[in-house]
C-alpha positions in Angstrom: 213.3 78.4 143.1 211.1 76.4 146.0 212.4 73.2 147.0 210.7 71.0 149.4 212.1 70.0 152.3 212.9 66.4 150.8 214.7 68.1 147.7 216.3 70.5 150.4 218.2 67.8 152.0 219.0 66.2 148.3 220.5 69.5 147.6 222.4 69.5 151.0 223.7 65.9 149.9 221.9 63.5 152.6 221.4 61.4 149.7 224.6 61.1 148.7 227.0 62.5 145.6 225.3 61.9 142.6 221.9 62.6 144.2 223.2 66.2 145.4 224.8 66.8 142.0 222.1 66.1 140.2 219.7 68.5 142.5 221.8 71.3 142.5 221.9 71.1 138.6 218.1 71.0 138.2 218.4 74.0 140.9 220.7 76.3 139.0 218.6 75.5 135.8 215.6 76.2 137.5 216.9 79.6 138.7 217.9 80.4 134.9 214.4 79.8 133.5 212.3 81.2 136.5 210.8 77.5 137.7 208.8 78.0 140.3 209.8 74.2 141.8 210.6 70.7 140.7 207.4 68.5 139.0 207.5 65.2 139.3 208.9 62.9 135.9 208.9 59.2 135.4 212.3 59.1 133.9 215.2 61.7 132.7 217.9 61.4 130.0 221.5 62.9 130.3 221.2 65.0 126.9 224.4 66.3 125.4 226.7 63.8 126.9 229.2 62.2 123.9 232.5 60.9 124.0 232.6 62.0 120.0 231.9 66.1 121.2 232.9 66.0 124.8 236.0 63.4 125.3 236.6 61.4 128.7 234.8 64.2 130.7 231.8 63.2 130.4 232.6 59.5 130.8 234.3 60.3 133.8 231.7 62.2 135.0 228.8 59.2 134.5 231.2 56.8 135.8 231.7 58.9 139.0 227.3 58.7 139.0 227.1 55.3 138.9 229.6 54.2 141.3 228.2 56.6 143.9 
């Protein structure tokens, strides 16, 4: 999948932790669907994240996010 050179250096984590994480998920689900690139969105939601189905995982996982 294409990346720009901004998303590039997300990816590479100039941005930071959370940011790079992030990227390289979008990048790897990108790969599995055939994306072309990244389009722009106005907001995102973490789908699938539950204490009730996943435990402290996920919780640790967000908390990690936000403190970064």
């Amino acid at each position: 999948m294409y990346l720009t050179m901004e998303e590039e250096r997300i990816y590479d984590g100039e941005y930071g932790w959370a940011k790079q994480v992030c990227m390289r998920i979008l990048a790897k689900l990108g790969d599995l669907f055939g994306a072309e690139k990244l389009i722009p969105i106005d907001s995102a939601h973490a789908s699938g994240v539950s204490y009730k189905t996943l435990g402290e995982a996920p919780i640790d996982f967000l908390r990690a996010l936000a403190d970064s």
